[in-house]
C-alpha positions as CSV (number, residue, x, y, z in Angstrom):
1,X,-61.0,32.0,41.2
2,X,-59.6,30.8,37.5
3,X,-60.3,33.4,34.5
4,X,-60.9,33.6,31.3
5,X,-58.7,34.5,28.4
6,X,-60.8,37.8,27.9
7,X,-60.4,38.8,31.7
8,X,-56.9,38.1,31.8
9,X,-56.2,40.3,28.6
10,X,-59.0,43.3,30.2
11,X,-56.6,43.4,33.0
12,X,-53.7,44.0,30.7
13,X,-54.5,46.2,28.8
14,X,-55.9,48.2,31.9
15,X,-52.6,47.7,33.3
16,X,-51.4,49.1,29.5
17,X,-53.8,52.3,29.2
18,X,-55.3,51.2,26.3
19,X,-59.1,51.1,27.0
20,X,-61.4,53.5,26.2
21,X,-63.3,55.3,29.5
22,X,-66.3,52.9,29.3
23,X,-64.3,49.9,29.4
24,X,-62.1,51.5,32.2
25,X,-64.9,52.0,34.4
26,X,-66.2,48.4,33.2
27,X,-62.6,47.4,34.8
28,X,-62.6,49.3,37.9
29,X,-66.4,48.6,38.8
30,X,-65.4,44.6,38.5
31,X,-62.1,45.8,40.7
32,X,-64.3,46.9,43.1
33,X,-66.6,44.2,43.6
34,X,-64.2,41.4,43.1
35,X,-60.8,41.6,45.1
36,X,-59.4,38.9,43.5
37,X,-59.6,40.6,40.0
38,X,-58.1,43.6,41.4
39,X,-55.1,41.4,42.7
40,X,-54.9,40.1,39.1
41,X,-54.6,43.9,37.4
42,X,-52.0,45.0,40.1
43,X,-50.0,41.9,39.5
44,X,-50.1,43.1,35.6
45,X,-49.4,47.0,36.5
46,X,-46.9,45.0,38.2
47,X,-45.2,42.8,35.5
48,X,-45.7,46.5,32.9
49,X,-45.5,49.2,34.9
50,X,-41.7,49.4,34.2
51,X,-42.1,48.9,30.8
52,X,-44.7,50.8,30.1
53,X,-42.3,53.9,30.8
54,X,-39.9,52.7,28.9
55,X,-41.5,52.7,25.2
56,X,-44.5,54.6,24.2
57,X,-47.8,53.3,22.5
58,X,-48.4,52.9,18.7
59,X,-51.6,54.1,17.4
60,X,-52.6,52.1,14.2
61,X,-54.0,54.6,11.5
62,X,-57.1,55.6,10.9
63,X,-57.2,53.9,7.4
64,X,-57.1,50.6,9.5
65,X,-60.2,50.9,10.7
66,X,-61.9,52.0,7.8
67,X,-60.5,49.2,5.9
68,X,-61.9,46.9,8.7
69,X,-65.6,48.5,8.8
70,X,-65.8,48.0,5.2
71,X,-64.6,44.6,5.0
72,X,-67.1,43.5,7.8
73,X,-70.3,45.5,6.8
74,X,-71.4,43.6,3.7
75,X,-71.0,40.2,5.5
76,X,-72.7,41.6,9.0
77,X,-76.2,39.6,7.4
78,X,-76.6,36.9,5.7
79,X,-78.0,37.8,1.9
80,X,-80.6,36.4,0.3
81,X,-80.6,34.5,-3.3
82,X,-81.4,36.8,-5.7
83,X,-84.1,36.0,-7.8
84,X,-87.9,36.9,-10.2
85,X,-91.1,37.9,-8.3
86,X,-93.7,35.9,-9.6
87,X,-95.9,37.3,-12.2
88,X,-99.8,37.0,-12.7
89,X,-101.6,34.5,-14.9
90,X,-102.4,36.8,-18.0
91,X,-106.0,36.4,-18.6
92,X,-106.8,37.3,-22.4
93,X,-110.2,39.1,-23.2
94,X,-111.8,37.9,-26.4
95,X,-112.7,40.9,-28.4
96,X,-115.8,42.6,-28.1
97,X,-118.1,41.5,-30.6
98,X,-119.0,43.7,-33.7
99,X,-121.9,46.3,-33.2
100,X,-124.3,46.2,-36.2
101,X,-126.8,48.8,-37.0
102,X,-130.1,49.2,-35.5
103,X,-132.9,49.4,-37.9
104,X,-134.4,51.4,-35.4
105,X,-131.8,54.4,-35.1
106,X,-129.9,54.0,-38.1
107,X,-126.5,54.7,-38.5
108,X,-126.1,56.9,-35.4
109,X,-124.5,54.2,-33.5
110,X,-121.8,53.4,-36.0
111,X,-118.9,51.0,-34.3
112,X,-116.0,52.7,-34.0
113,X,-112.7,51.0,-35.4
114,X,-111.9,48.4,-33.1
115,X,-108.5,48.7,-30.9
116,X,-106.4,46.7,-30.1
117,X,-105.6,46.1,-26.7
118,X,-102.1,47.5,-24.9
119,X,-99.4,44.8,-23.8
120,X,-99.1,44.3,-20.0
121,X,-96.0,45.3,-18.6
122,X,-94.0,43.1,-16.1
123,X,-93.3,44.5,-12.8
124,X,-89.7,45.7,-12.6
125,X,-87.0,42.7,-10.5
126,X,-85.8,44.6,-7.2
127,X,-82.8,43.6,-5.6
128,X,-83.4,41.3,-2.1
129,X,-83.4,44.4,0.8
130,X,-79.9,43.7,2.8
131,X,-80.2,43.7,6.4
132,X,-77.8,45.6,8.5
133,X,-77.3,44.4,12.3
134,X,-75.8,47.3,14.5
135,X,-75.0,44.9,17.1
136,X,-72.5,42.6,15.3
137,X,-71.0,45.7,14.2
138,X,-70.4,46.6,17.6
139,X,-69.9,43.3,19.5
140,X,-66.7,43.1,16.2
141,X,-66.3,46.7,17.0
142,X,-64.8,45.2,21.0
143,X,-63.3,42.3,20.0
144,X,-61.5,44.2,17.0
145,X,-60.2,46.4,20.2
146,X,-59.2,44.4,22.3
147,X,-57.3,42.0,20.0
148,X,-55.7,45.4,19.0
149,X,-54.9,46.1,23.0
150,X,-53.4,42.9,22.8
151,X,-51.0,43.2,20.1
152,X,-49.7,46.4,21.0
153,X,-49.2,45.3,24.4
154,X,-47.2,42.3,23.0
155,X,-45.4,44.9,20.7
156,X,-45.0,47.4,23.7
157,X,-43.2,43.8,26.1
158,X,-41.2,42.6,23.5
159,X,-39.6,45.8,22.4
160,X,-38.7,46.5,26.3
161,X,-37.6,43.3,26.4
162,X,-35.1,43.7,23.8
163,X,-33.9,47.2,24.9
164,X,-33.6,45.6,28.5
165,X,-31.5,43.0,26.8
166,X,-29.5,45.3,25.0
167,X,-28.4,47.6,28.2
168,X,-27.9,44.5,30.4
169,X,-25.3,43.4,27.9
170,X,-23.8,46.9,27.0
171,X,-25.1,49.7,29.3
172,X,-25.8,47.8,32.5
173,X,-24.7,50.3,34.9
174,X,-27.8,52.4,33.4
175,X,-30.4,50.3,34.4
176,X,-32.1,50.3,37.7
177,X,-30.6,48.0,40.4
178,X,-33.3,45.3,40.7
179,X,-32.9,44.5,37.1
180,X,-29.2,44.9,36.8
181,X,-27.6,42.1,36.4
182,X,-25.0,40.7,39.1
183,X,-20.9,40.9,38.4
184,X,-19.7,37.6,37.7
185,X,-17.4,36.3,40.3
186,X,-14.7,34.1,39.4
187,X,-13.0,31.9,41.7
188,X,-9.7,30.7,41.3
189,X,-8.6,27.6,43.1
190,X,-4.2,27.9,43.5
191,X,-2.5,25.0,45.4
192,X,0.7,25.7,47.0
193,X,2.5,23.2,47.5
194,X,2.7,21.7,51.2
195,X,5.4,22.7,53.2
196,X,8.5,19.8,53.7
197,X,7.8,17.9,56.8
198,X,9.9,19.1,59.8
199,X,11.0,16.6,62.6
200,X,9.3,17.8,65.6
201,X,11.0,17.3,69.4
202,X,10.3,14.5,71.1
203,X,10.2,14.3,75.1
204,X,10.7,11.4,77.6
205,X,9.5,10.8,81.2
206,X,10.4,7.6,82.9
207,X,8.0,7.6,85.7
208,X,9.5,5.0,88.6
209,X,9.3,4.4,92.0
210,X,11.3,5.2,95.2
211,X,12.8,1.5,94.9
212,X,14.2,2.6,91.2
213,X,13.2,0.8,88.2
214,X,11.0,2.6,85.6
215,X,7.5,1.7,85.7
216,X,5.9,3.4,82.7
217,X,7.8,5.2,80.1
218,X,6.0,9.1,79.0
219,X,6.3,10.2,75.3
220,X,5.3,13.5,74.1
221,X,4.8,14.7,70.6
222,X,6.7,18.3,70.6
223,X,4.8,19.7,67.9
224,X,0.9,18.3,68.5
225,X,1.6,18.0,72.4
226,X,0.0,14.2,72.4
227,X,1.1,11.9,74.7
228,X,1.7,8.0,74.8
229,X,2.4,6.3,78.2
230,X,3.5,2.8,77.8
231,X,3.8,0.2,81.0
232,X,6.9,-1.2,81.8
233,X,7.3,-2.9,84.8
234,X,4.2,-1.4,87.2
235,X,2.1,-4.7,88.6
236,X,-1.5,-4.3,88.0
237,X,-4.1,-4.3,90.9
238,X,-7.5,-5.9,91.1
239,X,-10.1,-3.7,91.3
240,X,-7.7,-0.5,91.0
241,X,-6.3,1.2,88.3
242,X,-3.8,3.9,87.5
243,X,-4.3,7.7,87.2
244,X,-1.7,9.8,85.4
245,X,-1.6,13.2,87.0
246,X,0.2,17.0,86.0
247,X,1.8,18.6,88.7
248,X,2.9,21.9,88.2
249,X,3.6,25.5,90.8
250,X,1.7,27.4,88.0
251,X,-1.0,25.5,88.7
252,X,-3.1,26.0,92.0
253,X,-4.1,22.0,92.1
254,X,-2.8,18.4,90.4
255,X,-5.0,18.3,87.1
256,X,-5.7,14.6,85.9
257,X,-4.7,13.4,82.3
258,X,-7.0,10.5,82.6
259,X,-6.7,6.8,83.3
260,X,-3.6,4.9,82.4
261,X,-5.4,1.7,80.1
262,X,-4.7,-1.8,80.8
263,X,-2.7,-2.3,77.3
264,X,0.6,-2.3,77.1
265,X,0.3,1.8,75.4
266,X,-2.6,4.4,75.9
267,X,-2.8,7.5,73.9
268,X,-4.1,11.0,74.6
269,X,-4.2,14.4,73.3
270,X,-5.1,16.4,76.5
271,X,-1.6,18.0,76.9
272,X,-2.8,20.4,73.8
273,X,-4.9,23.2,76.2
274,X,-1.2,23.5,78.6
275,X,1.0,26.4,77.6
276,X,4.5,24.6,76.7
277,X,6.2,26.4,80.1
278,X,3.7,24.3,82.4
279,X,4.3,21.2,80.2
280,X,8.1,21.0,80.2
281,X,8.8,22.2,84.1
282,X,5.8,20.2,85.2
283,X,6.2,16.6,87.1
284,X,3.8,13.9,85.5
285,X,2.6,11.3,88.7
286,X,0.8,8.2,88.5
287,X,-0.8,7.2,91.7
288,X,-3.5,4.2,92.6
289,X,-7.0,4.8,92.2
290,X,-10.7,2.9,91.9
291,X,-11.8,1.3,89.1
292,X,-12.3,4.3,86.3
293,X,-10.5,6.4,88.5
294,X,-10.4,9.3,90.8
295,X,-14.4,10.2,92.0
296,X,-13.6,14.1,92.4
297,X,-11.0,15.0,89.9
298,X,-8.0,15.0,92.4
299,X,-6.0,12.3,93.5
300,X,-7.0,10.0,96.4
301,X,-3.6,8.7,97.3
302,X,0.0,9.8,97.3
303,X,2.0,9.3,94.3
304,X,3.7,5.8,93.6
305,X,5.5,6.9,90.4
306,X,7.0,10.3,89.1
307,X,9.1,11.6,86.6
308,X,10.1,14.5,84.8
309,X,10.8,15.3,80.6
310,X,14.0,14.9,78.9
311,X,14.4,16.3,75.1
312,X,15.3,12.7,73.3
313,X,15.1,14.6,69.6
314,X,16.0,17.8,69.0
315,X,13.4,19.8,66.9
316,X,14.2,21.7,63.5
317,X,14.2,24.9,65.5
318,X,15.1,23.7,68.3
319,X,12.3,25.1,70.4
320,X,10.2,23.4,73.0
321,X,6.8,22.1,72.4
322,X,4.1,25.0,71.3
């Protein structure tokens, strides 16, 4: 549910402690009945909660308010043009015509000296009567409050916000850990500079026949143990091909170092996983299997070619393969 601008500033300054105890029971009646307004106050006692503990509240002066009451309470109504009641036609009375005497009575009724008759006075001008509403009073009375809410909870955040600013950059171990800030870590990159190549050993196996003659020629890599087999002189079968093979006491059975290629050199690096004692007194076989080669991981036939290793260059160290 979207809110207003008034609700959302209500739930502040409930979060704040600045209403009144009407408009706090206004607030937690409207908690009650709407869940979704309650989420939105504890999500502000939330946000100010910490804050709120931090500085204390301002209370304007009472002058303030006085000030504002008799700013607003001569405008509360609109005021009438001021202006003349409207006076009476004056009617004028001719004068009453002379009394003679009566022949009959004689001078007892003698006229008496005529008067003259008294002005009319105008009726006094009264000011217009000035309305005053109660209600706009009051309705200015709340908004008046709650703008004030507002601005001292906009006081009360940013003056946290500067002493929170203030310890993280001078006191930080004072502040609580989820607003401490994190140590800086600085990493430092420093290249050495590579270590001056070394010759490594290399090792030989000629791998012939009984007849004599070498059939393939066994190199091995003393320092990163990978092998290159190269074929000399061994004639190439249809349907067959050759299987290089470890034999060693150490080891209970021949293990397989895979299919000899039909290129003149084939490469591998499975001598890497053989400790160096099992790689130097070992004999290397080749014998004749199917196409791909052996089905069950040991040889099918008896060895046509062996050989053994020979140091051909020395290491730095001197030391055998690792």
């Amino acid at each position: 549910m979207a809110y207003s601008e008034d609700h959302i500033a209500l739930a502040a300054e409930y979060a704040l402690g600045t209403l009144d105890a009407e408009e706090r029971a206004q607030v937690e009646t409207m908690m009650a009945v709407d869940s979704e307004f309650a989420v939105l106050v504890q999500a502000w006692q939330f946000r100010l909660g910490p804050l709120n503990q931090m500085v204390g509240l301002v209370e304007p002066r009472p002058v303030v308010w006085d000030n504002i009451k008799a700013a607003i309470g001569p405008t509360s109504a609109p005021q009438a043009p001021l202006g003349l009641p409207e006076t009476p036609a004056t009617t004028v009375t001719p004068p009453p015509s002379p009394v003679t005497d009566d022949p009959e009575f004689g001078s007892a009724f003698d006229p008496e000296p005529a008067q003259s008759p008294e002005p009319r006075r105008l009726p006094e001008a009264r000011p217009p009567r000035v309305i005053f509403d109660e209600r706009n009073v009051t309705a200015l009375t709340g908004r008046v409050k709650r703008w004030r809410g507002i601005a001292s909870a906009a006081t009360a955040i940013a003056a946290a916000l500067l002493v929170t600013l203030g310890l993280q950059i001078y006191r930080p171990d004072s502040l609580p850990n989820a607003i401490r800030p994190k140590p800086r870590i600085q990493t430092v990159e420093v290249k050495t500079p590579a270590p001056a190549l070394t010759p490594s050993a290399q090792y030989v196996a000629l791998l012939q026949g009984p007849n004599g003659g070498p059939a393939f020629i066994m190199t091995i890599d003393g320092a990163t143990k990978n092998f290159t087999v190269r074929k000399v002189g061994a004639p190439s079968e249809p349907g067959k091909s050759f299987e290089l093979w470890l034999i060693s006491d150490k080891l209970p059975q021949p293990r397989s170092l895979g299919v000899i290629g039909a290129d003149d050199f084939t490469a591998r690096p499975v001598l890497s996983g053989y400790d160096p004692d099992v790689i130097n007194g070992a004999t290397y076989a080749v014998t004749v299997e199917q196409a791909g080669g052996s089905p069950n991981g040991q040889p099918t036939s008896a060895p046509i070619f062996t050989g053994k290793l020979i140091e051909t260059v020395p290491g730095a160290s001197g030391s055998p393969p690792r």
